[in-house]
N, CA, C and O atoms as a MOPAC input file, in Angstrom:
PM7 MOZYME 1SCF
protein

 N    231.26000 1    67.26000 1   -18.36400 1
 C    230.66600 1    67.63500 1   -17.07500 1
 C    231.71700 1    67.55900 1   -15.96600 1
 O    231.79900 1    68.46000 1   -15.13100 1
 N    232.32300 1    66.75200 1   -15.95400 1
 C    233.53700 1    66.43200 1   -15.02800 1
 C    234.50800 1    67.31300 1   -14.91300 1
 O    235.42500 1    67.09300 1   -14.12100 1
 N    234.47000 1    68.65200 1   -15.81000 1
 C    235.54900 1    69.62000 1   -15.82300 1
 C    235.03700 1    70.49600 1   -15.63600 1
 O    235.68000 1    71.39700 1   -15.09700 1
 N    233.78300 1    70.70400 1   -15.93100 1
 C    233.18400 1    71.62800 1   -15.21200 1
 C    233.28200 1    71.77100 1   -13.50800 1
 O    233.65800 1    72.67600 1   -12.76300 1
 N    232.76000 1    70.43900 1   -13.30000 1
 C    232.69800 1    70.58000 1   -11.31400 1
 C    234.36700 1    70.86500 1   -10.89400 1
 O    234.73700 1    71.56900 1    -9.95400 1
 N    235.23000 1    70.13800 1   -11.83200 1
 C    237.20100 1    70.63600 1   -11.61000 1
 C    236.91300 1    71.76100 1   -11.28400 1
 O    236.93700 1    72.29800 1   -10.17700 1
 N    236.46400 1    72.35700 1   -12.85700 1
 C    236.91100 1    74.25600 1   -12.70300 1
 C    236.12500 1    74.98000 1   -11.91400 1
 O    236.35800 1    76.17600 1   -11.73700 1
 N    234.93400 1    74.25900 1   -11.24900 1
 C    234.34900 1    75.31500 1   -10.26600 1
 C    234.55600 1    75.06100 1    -8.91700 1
 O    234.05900 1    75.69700 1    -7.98800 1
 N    235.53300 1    73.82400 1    -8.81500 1
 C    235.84700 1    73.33800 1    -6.90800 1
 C    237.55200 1    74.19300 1    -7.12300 1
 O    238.12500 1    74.70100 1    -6.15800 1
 N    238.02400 1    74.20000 1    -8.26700 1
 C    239.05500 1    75.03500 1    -7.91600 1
 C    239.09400 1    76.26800 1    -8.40900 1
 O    240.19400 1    76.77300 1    -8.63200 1
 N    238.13700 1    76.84000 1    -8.61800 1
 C    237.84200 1    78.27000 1    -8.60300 1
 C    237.42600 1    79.16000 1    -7.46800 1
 O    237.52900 1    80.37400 1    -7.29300 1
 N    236.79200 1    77.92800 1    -6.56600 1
 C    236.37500 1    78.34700 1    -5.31600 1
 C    237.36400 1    78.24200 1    -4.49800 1
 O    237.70500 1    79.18500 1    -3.78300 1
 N    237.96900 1    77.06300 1    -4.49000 1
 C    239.40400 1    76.92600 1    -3.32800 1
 C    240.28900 1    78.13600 1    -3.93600 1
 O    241.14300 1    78.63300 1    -3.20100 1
 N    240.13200 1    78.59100 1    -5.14500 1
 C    241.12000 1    79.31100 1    -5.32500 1
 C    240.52900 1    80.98900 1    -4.71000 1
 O    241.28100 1    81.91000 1    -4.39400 1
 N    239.19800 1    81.01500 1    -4.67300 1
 C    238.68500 1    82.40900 1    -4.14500 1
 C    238.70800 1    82.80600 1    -2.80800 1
 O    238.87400 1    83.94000 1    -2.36000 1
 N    238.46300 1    81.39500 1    -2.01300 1
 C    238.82500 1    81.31300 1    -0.68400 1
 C    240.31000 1    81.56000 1     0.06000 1
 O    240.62500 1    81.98400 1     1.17100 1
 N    241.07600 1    81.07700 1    -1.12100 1
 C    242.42400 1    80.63500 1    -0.73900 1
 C    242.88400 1    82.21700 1    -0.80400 1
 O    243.67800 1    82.46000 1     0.10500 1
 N    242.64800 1    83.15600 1    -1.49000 1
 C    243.17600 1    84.22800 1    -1.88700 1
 C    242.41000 1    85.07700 1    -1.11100 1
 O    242.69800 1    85.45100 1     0.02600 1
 N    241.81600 1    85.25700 1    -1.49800 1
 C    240.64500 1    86.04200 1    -1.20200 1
 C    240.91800 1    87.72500 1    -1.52500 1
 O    240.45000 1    88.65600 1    -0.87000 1
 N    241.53200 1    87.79200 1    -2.34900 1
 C    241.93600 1    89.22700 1    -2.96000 1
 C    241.45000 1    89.45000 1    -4.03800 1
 O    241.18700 1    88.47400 1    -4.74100 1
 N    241.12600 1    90.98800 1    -4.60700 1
 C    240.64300 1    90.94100 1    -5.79900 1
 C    241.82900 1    90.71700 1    -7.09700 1
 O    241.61600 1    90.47600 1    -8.28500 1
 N    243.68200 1    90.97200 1    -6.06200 1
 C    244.48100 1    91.00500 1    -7.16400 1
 C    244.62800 1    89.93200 1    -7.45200 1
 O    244.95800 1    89.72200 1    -8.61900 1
 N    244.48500 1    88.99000 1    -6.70200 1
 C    244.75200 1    87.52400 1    -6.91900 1
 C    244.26900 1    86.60500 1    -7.63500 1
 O    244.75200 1    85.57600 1    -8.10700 1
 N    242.54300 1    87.41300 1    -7.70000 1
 C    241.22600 1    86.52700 1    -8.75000 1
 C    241.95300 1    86.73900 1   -10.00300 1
 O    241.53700 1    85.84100 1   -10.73600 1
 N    242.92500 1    87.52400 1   -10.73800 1
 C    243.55200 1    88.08700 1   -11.92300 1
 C    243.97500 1    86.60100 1   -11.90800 1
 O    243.22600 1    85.73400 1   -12.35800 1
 N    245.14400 1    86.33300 1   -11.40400 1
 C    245.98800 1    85.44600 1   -11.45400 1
 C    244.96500 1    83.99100 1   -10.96100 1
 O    244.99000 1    83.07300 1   -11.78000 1
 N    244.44300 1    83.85700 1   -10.19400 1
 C    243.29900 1    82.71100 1   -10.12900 1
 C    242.83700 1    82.51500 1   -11.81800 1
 O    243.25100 1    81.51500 1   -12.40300 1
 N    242.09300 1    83.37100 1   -12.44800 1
 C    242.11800 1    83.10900 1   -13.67000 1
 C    242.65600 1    82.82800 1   -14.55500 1
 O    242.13800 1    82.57000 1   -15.64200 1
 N    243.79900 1    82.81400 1   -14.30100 1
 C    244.84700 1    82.41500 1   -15.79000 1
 C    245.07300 1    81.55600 1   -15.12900 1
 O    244.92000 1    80.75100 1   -16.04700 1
 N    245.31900 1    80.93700 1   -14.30700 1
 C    245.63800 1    79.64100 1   -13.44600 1
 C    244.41700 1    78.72400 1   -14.21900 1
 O    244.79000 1    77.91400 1   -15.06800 1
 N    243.11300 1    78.83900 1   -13.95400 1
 C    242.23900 1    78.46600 1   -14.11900 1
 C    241.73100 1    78.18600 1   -15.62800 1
 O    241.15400 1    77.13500 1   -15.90500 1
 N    241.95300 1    79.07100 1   -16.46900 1
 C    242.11600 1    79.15600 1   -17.68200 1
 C    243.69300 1    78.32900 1   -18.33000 1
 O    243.73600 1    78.21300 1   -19.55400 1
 N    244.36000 1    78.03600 1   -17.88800 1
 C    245.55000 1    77.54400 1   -18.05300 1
 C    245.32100 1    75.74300 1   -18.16300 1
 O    245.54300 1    74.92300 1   -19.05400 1
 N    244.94800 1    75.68500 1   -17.22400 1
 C    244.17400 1    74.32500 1   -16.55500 1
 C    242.99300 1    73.92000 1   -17.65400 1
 O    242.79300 1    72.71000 1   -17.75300 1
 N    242.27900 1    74.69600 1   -18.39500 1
 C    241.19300 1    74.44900 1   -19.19400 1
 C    241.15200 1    74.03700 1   -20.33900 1
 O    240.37300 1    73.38700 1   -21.03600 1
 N    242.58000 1    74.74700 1   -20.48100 1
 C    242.84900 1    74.62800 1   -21.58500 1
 C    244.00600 1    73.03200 1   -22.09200 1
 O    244.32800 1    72.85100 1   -23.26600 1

């Protein structure tokens, strides 16, 4: 559960932070990187 709330407070800082659609690309492998 605890990685869940990780990957969704920095999925959001990361959607905010960008706020591009090219960037959500790279937000995801960031994010996925991290998950793994």
């Amino acid at each position: 559960r605890e990685l869940e709330v990780q990957f969704g407070r920095l999925w959001t800082e990361c959607q905010i932070c960008q706020g591009s659609l090219h960037q959500d690309v790279l937000c995801t492998r960031s994010a996925s990187f991290s998950h793994v």
